[in-house]
SEDO-463102 format. One record per residue (C-alpha): residue in one letter; x negated, y, z. Coordinates in steps of 0.5 Angstrom, whole numbers, plus 500, padded with zeros to 3 digits. Example, Ala and Ser with C-alpha at 12.3 -4.5 7.8 and 13.67 -1.06 7.14 Angstrom:
BEGIN
a475491516s473498514
***
This chain:
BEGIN
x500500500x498506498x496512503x502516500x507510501x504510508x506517510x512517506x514511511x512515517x515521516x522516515x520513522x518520524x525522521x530517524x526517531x528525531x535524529x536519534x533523539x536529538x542524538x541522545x540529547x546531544x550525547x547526554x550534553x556532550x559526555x559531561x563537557x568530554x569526561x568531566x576532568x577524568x571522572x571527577x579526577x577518578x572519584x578523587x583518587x577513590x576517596x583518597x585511596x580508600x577514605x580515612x577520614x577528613x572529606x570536604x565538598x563544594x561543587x562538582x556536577x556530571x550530569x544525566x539529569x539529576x537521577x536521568x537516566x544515568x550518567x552520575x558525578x555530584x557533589x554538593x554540600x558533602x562533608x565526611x569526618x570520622x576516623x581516630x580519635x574523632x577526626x574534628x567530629x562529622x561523620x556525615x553531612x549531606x545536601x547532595x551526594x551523587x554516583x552512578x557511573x557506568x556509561x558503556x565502561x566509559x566510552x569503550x573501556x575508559x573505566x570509571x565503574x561506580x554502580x549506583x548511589x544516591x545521597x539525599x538530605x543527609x545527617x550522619x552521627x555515628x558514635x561509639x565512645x566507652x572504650x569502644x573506639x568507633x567514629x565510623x572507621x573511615x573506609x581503607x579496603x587495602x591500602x599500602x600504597x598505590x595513588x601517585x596520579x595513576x592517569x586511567x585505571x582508576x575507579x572501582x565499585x560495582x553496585x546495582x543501586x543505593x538510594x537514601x532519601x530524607x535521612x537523619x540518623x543517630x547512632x550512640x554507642x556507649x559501650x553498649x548502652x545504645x541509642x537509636x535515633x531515626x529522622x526522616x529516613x528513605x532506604x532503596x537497595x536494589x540487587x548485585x551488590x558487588x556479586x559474590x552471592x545477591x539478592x538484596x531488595x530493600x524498601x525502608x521507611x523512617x517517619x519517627x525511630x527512638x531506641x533507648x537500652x541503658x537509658x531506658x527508652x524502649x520506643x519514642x517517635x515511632x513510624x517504620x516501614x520494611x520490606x525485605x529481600x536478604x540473601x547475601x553471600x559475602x564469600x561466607x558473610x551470610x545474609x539470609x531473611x527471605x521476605x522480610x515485612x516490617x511495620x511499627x506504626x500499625x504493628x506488622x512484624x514478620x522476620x525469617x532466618x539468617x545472620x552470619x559473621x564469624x571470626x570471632x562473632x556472630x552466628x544468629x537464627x532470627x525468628x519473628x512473629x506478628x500473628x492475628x493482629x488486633x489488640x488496637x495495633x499492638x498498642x500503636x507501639x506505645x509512647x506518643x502521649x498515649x496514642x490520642x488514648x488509643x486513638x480515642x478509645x474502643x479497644x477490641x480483641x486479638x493479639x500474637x506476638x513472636x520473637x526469637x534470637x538463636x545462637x553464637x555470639x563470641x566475646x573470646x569465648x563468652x558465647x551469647x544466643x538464647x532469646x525467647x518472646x512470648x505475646x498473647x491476648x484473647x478476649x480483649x475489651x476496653x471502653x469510653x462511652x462515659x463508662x458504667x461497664x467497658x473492661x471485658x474478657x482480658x487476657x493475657x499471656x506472657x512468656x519469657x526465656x532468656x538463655x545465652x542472655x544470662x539475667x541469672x537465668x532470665x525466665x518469666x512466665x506470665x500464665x495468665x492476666x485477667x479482666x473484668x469490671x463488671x459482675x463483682x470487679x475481677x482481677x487475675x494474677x499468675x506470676x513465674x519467676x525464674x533467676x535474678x540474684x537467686x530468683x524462684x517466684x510463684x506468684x497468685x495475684x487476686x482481685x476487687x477493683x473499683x478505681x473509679x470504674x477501671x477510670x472511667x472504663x478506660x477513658x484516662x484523661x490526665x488523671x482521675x481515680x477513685x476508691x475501693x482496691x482489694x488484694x490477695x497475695x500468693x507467694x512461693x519460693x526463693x527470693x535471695x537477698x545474699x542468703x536472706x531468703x524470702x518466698x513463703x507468702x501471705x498476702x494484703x493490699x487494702x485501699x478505701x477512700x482512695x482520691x487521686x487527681x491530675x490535670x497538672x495541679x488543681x487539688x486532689x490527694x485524698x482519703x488515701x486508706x492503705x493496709x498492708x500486710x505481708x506474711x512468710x512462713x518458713x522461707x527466710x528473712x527471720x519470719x518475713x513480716x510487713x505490717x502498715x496500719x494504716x497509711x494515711x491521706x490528706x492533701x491541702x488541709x494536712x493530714x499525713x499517717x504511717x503505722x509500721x510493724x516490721x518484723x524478723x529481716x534477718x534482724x530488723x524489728x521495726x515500730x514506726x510512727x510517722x506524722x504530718x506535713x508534706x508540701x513535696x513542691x505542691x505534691x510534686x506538681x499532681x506527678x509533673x515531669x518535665x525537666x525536674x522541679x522539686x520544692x520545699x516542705x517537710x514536717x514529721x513526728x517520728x516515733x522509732x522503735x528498736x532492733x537493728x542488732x541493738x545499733x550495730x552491738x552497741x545495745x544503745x539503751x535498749x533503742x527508742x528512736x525519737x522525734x523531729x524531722x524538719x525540711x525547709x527549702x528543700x531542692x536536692x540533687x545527686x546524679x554526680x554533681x551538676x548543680x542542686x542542693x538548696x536546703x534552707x533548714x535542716x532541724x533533725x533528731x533522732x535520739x536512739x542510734x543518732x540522727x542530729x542534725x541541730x540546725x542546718x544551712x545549704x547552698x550549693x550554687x556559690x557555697x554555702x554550708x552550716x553542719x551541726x552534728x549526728x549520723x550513726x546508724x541510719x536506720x541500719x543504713x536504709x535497711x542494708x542494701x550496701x550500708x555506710x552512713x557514719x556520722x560527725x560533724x562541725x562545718x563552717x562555710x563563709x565560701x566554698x567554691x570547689x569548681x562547682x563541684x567538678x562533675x563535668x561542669x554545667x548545672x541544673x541537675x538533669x539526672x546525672x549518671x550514665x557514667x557522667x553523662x557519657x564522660x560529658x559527651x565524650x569530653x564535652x570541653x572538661x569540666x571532670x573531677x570531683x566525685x566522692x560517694x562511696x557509702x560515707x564514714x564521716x568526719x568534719x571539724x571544717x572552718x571555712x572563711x575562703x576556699x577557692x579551686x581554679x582561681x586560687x584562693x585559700x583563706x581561713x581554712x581549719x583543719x579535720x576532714x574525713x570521707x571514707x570510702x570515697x577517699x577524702x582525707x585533710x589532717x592537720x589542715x592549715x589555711x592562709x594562701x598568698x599572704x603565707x600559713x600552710x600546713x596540709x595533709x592530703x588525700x584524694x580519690x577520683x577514679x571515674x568522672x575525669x580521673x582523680x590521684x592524689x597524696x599531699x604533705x605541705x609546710x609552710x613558713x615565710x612563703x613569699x616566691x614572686x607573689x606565689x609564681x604571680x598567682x598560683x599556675x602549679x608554681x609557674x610550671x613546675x618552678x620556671x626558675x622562680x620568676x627570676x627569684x624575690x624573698x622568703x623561703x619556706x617549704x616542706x614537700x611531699x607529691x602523689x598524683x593523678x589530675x587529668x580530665x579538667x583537674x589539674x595535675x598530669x605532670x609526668x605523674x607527680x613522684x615525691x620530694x622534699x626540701x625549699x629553704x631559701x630563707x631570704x632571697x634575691x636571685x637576679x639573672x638567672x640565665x643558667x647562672x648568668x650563662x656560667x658568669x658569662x663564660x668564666x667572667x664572673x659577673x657575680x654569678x648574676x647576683x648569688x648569694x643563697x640566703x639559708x640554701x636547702x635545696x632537695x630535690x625528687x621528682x619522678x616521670x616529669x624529671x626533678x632530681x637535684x641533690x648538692x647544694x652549695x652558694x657563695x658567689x663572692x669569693x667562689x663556693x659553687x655546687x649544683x646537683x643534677x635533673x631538669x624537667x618540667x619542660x625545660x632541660x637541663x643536665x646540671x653539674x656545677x663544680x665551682x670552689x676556689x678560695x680559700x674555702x672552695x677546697x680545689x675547684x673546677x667543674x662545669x656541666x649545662x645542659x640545654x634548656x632553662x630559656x637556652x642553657x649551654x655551658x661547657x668548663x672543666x668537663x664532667x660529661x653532661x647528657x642526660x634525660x631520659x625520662x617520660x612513660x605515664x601509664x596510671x591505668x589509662x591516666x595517659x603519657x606514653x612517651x615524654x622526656x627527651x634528650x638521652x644518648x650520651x654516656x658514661x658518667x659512670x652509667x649517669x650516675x648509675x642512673x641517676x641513683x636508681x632515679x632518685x630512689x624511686x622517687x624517695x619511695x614514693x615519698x615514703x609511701x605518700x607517707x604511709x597513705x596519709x597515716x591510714x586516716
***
């Protein structure tokens, strides 16, 4: 072929390649200007068909350029809410969320098949509230209903590709007490992900992971990248580990196995090793502040580890699989240039086997743990324990350490060690706390000249000289003994010292003395933590002597228990309230069973306390696993705020409870209830100057309270509220964080009505009525119930009843009455007359059940009973009295609602109220009140009995429940 045929030949190929570019191109232009209305329309109907969950986003796109070559829908600024009961919480939230669409299925088939996924900087929040609600429900599979815009034939999934890229996750779940949280996340998943049977390829990698297990964290900032190929058959909801490599930090773990999901749970055989690393590697997994220590430090040696989860896990049938893990470490060192002699010959091997995931059952084996410093500092411990409430221990632990070579051998640089350490102890048996069962063991740890110091305060604790014995001989509590003599150290120019001598567990004989001067803040700051601060100062000369028998039998005499313990300025907290306790002076002695408290002034936040008085049994209460403080006290407060108090409420406190830290997240706009410690038996003669709750103010409070059991009891209590002296029995109880009940008893004389529904909200919205009412009248009521999660009272939950005297009122267009005036022409009813009027009522699922009453209305005598409800219905039966002496008469029903009354003369057919569902369990109104069918008067009056005397027993029971204190 000549050279002009070849360039002939070229310029064809050149010429058709260019046209089928351009084609291409023009195709690629084209396909988003011809197919945008039925594509975006397709993916709307997908989202509203299979979506429950609130979706939202800003801009559309189609286009083959984001993720060329494929054709994929866009949208910008992606906004997914959670399902019930989180539909105001986002679920994801993603800078650009695109799909994948099948071009060939487009323009052959008109079909709109969605086989790739791409979502790039994205935050999804997945959370799992205490109860075991889920956020993350929010994909329909089956809908009930066909879309009504049914143009084409709909979109479908088919998926071949998803690809995440720069995610943030965090995933709480507080049923289980899990946290994971992982930043910078990128996961490609490529396979038949629509097929029946798929090799799933994924490449995984998350630049930092935490994991936390009962608020115990377990990994910090930790780097992970996998490689995985899973078998998944969704036919039987297997996925089987083929090729599964996974890397922390610099740890490589391998996984082998397969998941399946049953009916009822899970079926697991999950095995994975990290064989012939190094020692270096397998230290890559510790916190962040420990990996400059690593990295500087020259570790050598190997380690394997290997891990394993086999067996079903069922909650219906109370089925949980095995775990076993073992790690071991071979002829492991450890030096710093500094160090006289590097850490040699470490080894350790440790197993641990935990059948069905039982703790009862939990075995740990640690066979062997040893390492040398130098010719005569060796260390070895060999410890198994098998059990947890009953758990077996054979235990031989070993060894001399010079702390200052073990310091410098590992290069520690926040804390600086010196001192001579040497212990022997070997322990064999049952350790049982129920049966009082201790191993037999002897044993001693004795520290000489022992120096302490950190980088975080500038002085070191020293001279610390430690002795301590310990000793069993037949396997009980009766010949357990534990010598301190002695304890000793300096810090700051103050000496400290302990001697204790205690012996015979079963019946504690204890000598103690205890002398010396702590500055805790000071003492604090060598073991800094970040977000804690403690302060103040504690000085001690305690000499105790006894046997625990003699307190609890009342062998008083024969205890020796005396000396001063004085706090000043002492930072408090306790993981139920959010606010410290500040204690400016605390004066105690002890004088035998008693621990007085002389002087004693704290705040907390806005209130203030001055206690004087003596807790009983303390030593008793330290030693028993479950004891009871009991004690007696004066209290006088010139404010006590109790909203402080709330559980929920903001506060300084950083070490709550797991229980009020999840309440708090899962109700972040509550303030919760008041949480009463359940070890306490102490009473108080209270006098506080003002007591404030919500906005209302109660002045000049005296009265006995008592803390029992986590209940609070106020007997013969009174105080000034609203210009009037109320007299109070009450007790309270909180159930959780965000739950209380409670019974109360109130009098109270010349109670002044319009000052009373200005100032107090309970009176507004349970007596509406009292707005159009001036004058004196004076109450003597009894309530139980339950407050809500911001500790006001669930008005459906209220049972109870008693009596209102009118002593002196003025009743002025109430519009029930002016409505009854109205139509019968009597205008008198605007302005009745119910001076001495006792009106009864009972009060049941948010209904109040009024008992005849009788009222003047100038010539006429008037009679009201019936219900009405917290929110507003009426059911009244009025029978009006003709002169002379009301003894013929006509009757009246309303019905409607206090702000709407409806009036119908000479019938005795009202329409009753059916009453509101409370729940007490879940603390939750099922169904409120509502307009009943109407019916007979017969089965009205039926009814109503059978309302009343439920509440009447309620009363009787409130009365029981404020006798038992």
């Amino acid at each position: 072929m000549s050279a002009g045929n070849i360039i002939t030949v070229l310029l064809k190929i050149l010429k058709w390649l260019g046209i089928t570019i351009a084609s291409i191109l023009f195709l690629m232009f084209i396909i988003p200007i011809l197919f945008p209305g039925q594509i975006s329309n397709q993916v709307k109907i997908f989202a509203n068909k299979h979506l429950a969950g609130e979706l939202d986003y800003k801009k559309t796109h189609l286009t083959f350029f984001r993720h060329f070559p494929s054709l994929t829908v866009s949208v910008d600024d992606f906004l997914l809410k959670g399902s019930k009961p989180f539909e105001q919480d986002t679920l994801l939230a993603a800078k650009d969320v695109s799909v994948g669409i099948n071009l060939k299925n487009l323009i052959f088939d008109g079909e709109i098949k969605i086989d790739e996924i791409y979502v790039n900087d994205a935050t999804a929040n997945v959370f799992v509230n205490s109860k075991g609600q889920a956020n993350y429900n929010v994909y329909v599979s089956k809908p009930s209903e066909k879309p009504k815009d049914t143009a084409g034939t709909g979109a479908s999934i088919k998926l071949d590709l998803i690809q995440l890229k720069n995610w943030n996750i965090k995933y709480n779940d507080h049923a289980a007490n899990v946290l994971v949280n992982a930043k910078g996340l990128n996961y490609t998943g490529k396979g038949g992900l629509s097929e029946d049977i798929f090799d799933l390829e994924t490449d995984l990698g998350i630049d930092k992971l935490d994991f936390a297990l009962n608020r115990i964290w377990y990994a910090k900032e930790k780097s992970l990248h996998a490689d995985l190929i899973t078998r998944i058959n969704t036919n039987a909801l297997t996925f089987v580990l083929r090729k599964n490599e996974l890397r922390i930090n610099e740890l490589p773990l391998k996984f082998t196995g397969f998941v399946s999901i049953l009916k009822d749970g899970y079926n697991l055989n999950i095995n994975a090793a990290s064989e012939k690393t190094t020692i270096k590697d397998m230290l890559s997994v510790l916190p962040p502040q420990y990996l400059g220590w690593v990295k500087d430090t020259k570790i050598e040696g190997n380690s394997d580890l290997f891990f394993s989860l086999k067996g079903r896990f069922s909650e219906p049938k109370n089925l949980k699989p095995d775990l076993k893990a073992s790690l071991k470490i071979d002829k492991g060192s450890v030096s710093n240039s500094n160090a006289p002699v590097p850490m040699n010959n470490l080894n350790l091997d440790l197993n641990v086997d935990l059948p069905s995931l039982d703790t009862n059952k939990l075995l740990l084996d640690l066979r062997n743990l040893s390492f040398d410093l130098g010719k005569n500092n060796k260390f070895r411990a060999i410890v198994r324990t098998q059990g947890m409430d009953e758990m077996k221990i054979n235990a031989n632990i070993k060894g001399g350490i010079d702390l200052a070579t073990l310091d410098s051998a590992l290069g520690l640089k926040d804390i600086e060690l010196k001192g001579l350490m040497n212990t022997d102890i070997q322990s064999n048996g049952i350790f049982n706390l129920d049966k009082k069962l201790f191993p037999k063991t002897k044993g001693y740890l004795n520290l000489k000249n022992g120096w302490l110091k950190t980088n975080y305060y500038p002085n070191a604790i020293q001279n610390i000289n430690i002795l301590a014995n310990i000793y069993n001989t037949d396997g009980t509590f009766k010949s357990l003994g534990v010598k301190l003599d002695p304890f000793k150290f300096d810090f700051e120019g103050n000496p400290v010292f302990v001697n204790a001598d205690l012996q015979n567990f079963e019946d504690l004989l204890y000598k103690v003395r205890a002398k010396g001067v702590l500055n805790i803040g000071r003492i604090y700051q060598v073991f800094k933590k970040e977000g804690f601060d403690v302060s103040g100062l504690i000085m001690a000369d305690l000499s105790l002597n006894g046997r625990q028998s003699y307190a609890t039998t009342g062998q008083y005499s024969r205890l020796d228990n005396r000396g001063n313990l004085i706090l000043k300025n002492i930072k408090a907290t306790t993981e139920y309230l959010p606010k410290s306790f500040f204690i400016k002076e605390g004066n105690f002695e002890f004088e035998n069973e008693k621990m007085w408290f002389r002087k004693f002034y704290a705040t907390y936040g806005k209130s203030d306390f001055a206690l004087n008085g003596y807790l009983l049994n303390t030593i008793n209460y330290f030693i028993e696993r479950k004891g009871t403080l009991h004690g007696k006290f004066h209290l006088k407060s010139n404010y006590i705020l109790i909203d402080e108090f709330m559980a929920l409420k903001e506060g300084d406190n950083k070490d709550k409870s797991l229980a009020v830290e999840y309440a708090k997240e899962e109700n972040p706009k509550s303030s919760g209830v008041v949480i009463v410690p359940t070890n306490l038996d102490v009473s108080l003669e209270a006098n506080a100057k003002k007591v404030e709750f919500k906005g209302l103010g109660l002045n000049n409070l005296v009265g006995l309270a008592s803390v029992n059991k986590g209940e609070v009891y106020l007997k013969n209590t009174t105080f000034d509220i609203v210009g009037s002296r109320m007299g109070i029995d009450a007790r309270y109880q909180n159930e959780s964080p965000i739950t209380a009940n409670y019974d109360v008893a109130l009098k109270v004389d010349n109670f002044d009505v319009q000052r009373a529904y200005k100032e107090i909200d309970m009176v507004r919205e349970m007596a509406t009525a009292a707005k159009d009412v001036k004058g004196i009248v004076s109450l003597d009521y009894k309530l139980k119930g339950d407050f809500d999660a911001n500790m006001k009272p669930i008005y459906p939950s209220l049972e109870g009843g008693g009596n209102v005297n009118l002593k002196d009122v003025e009743v002025k267009n109430l519009k029930m009455l002016s409505a009854v005036g109205n139509d019968l022409g009597a205008n008198a009813f605007n302005n009745p007359d119910m001076k001495g009027v006792d009106i009864k009522t009972n009060i049941k699922n948010n209904l109040i059940h009024v008992d005849p009453f009788t009222f003047k209305v100038s010539v006429l005598r008037p009679s009201i009973s019936g219900t009405t409800s917290f929110n507003g219905l009426l059911d009244f039966r009025i029978r009006v009295g003709l002169p002379p002496g009301g003894w013929i008469g006509f009757p009246v029903v309303v019905t409607g609602t206090h702000e709407k009354p409806k009036i119908k003369i000479f019938s005795k057919t009202g329409q009753g109220i059916m009453e509101a569902l409370y729940n007490t369990k879940s603390n939750k109104v099922i169904r409120e009140e509502k307009r009943a069918e109407k019916k007979s008067r017969a089965q009205q009056r039926k009814e109503k009995r059978a309302q009343e005397k439920k509440a009447e027993n309620a009363e009787k029971q409130i009365d029981k429940d404020l006798k038992k204190k």
